[in-house]
N, C-alpha and C positions, 0 to 999 in steps of 0.2 A: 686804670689803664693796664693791659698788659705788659710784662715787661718780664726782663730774663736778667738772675742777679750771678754774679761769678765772681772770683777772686776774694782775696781780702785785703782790706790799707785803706788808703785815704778812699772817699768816694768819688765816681766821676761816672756822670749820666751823659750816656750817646743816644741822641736825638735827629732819626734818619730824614732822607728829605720827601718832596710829594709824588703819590703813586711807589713810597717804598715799605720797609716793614723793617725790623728792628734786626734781620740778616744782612742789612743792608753795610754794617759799620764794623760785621763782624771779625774782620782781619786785624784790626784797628783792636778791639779789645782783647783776641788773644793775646797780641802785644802786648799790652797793660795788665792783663789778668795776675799777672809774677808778680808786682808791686800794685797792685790798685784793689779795691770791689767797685766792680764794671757793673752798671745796670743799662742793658737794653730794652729799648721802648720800642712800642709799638702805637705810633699817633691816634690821636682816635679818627674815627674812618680808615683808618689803616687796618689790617692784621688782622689781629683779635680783640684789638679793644674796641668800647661802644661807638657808636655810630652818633655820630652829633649832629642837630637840624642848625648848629650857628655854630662855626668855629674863629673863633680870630685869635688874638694874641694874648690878648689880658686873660682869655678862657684858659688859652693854652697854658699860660705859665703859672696858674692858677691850679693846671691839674699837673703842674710837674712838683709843684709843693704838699700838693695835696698825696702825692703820691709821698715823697718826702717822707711827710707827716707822719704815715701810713708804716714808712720803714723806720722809723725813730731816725731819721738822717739829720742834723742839723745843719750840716754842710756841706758841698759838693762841689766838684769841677762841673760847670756844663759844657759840653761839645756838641755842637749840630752842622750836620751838612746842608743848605738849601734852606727851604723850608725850617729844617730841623736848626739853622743855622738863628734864624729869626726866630724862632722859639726860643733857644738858650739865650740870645740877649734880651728879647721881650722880660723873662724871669730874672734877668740881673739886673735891670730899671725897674723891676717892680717890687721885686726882693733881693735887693743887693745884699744886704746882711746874712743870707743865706747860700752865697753863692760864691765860693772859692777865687775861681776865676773863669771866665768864658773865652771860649774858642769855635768861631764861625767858621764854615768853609766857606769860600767860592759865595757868600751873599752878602750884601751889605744894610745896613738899618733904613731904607731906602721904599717907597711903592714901586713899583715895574710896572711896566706895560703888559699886555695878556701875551702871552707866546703860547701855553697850552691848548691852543683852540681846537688844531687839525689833531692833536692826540687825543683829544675828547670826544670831536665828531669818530675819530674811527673807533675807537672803546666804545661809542652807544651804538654803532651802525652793527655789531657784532649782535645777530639775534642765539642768546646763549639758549631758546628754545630750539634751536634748527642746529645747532652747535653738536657736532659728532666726534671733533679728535683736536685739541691744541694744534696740529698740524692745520689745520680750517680756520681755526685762528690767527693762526700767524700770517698765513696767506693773506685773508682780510686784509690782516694791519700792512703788510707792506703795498697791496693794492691801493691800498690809502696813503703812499709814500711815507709809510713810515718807515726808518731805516733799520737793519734787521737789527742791531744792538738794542736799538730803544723797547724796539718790537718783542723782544726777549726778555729784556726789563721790566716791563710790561705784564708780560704775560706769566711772571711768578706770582700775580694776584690770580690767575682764575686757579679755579679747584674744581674737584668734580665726587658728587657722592653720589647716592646712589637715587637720588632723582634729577642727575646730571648737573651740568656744567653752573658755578654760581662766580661772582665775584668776589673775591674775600673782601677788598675794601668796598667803603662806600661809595658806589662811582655818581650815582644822584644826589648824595649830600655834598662830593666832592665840587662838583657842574656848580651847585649852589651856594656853595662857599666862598667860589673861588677868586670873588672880590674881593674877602676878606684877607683869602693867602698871598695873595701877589700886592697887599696895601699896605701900610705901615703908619700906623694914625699913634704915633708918641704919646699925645693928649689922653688918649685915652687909656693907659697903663697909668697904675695904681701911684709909682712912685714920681710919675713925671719930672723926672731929674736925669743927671749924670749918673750916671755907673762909673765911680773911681777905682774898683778893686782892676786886676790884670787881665788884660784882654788880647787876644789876639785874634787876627782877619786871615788864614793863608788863602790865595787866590789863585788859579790856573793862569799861565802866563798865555794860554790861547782863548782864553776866557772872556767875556764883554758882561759879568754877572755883576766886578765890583772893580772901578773906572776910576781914574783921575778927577771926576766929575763926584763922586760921592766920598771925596775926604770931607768935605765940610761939614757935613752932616753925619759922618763916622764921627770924626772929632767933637762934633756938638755933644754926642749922647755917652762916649767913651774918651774919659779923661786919660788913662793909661794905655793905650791902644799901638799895639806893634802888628807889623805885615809881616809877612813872606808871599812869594811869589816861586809856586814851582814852574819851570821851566819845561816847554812841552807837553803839557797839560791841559785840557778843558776842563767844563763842568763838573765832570767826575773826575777828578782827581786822586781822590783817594783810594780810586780803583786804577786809575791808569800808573799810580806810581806811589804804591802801597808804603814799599821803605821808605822814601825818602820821607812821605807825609807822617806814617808812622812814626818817624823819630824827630820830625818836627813837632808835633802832637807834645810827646814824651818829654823832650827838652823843655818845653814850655810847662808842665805840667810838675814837673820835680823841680824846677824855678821857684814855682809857687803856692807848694804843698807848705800848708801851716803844721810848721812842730809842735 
């Protein structure tokens, strides 16, 4: 995977969420960079790293060790947002002994229902042959009701070289994945147990991602498990209110740094 390393001290891998890149948590690790070595990722289908024809969990957490591996890391905090958020705990039910403590944003250990559908029809409706200026794009996308923030978010994947406009993520492996992303099959992770080491859920208080309805199954898979709730918040969160998540992050992270 690609990935981008910074700081020095304890380790802690930020794992962005779907349709992002590893800029995505980047505010989030300046903060840490003083006391941490921050690694940012970049999921595969995302970014720059490869392109996967099956992605699901046990894969994923699979290539977060392997990456590990790779950097002689034996230990690590994991943080993920969304998607990214289900990655870091998929890795701490499968390699607990590896994994400091995890922190999810705004997702919970949980399958969803598909909500991606109408951001997908309009990302394939975009003929990137006929495609003349990001401005053509974005039009598109809101023509398709997408709303301009997302539309914007979005469209930090396309890129354009010199035989024009491409997507940097995988948007065909994504479409065919995307069973995998939105499911949550526990059984099939290596360590099919609890994760007792420290965990934490923060969640948007305008949020509907992680509900009164999925404690029982938080609780099932995460023995030590605390919330927070930021207040005036959605989904992104840790973009609509950087400090406070920032130092919720941080509090929880120097908690549970092993001396």
């Amino acid at each position: 995977m690609h990935y981008i390393s910074t700081g020095q001290g304890p380790v802690v891998i930020l794992i962005h969420g779907l349709f992002g890149n590893l800029d995505n948590l980047n505010n989030l690790s300046k903060h840490l960079e003083q006391d941490y070595r921050v690694i940012r990722l970049d999921v595969p289908n995302h970014g720059l790293s490869p392109h996967w024809s099956v992605m699901n969990y046990p894969a994923l957490a699979a290539a977060i060790i392997e990456l590990m591996d790779r950097l002689s890391i034996e230990q690590a905090h994991v943080v993920g947002h969304s998607m990214g958020g289900k990655i870091a705990m998929a890795t701490a039910l499968s390699f607990p002994q590896r994994v400091t403590s995890v922190i999810a944003a705004d997702i919970a250990p949980v399958s969803y229902q598909p909500h991606h559908t109408k951001v997908f029809e309009a990302l394939m409706s975009i003929d990137l042959n006929q495609l003349n200026s990001r401005s053509q794009a974005l039009s598109a996308l809101l023509l398709s009701e997408i709303d301009e923030a997302t539309a914007q978010f979005l469209l930090k994947n396309l890129v354009r070289d010199e035989t024009g406009f491409k997507w940097k993520m995988n948007l065909t492996g994504l479409v065919e994945c995307y069973p995998d992303i939105i499911a949550w099959h526990n059984h099939h992770l290596p360590a099919n147990d609890v994760y007792s080491g420290p965990c934490l859920l923060i969640r948007g208080g305008d949020s509907d991602y992680v509900t009164a309805d999925h404690r029982q199954a938080i609780m099932a898979q995460f023995s030590h498990v605390n919330a927070k709730t930021i207040a005036g918040t959605g989904h992104w969160l840790h973009a609509q209110k950087p400090v406070i998540f920032n130092r919720i992050v941080t509090e929880f992270l120097r908690k549970h740094d092993r001396k």
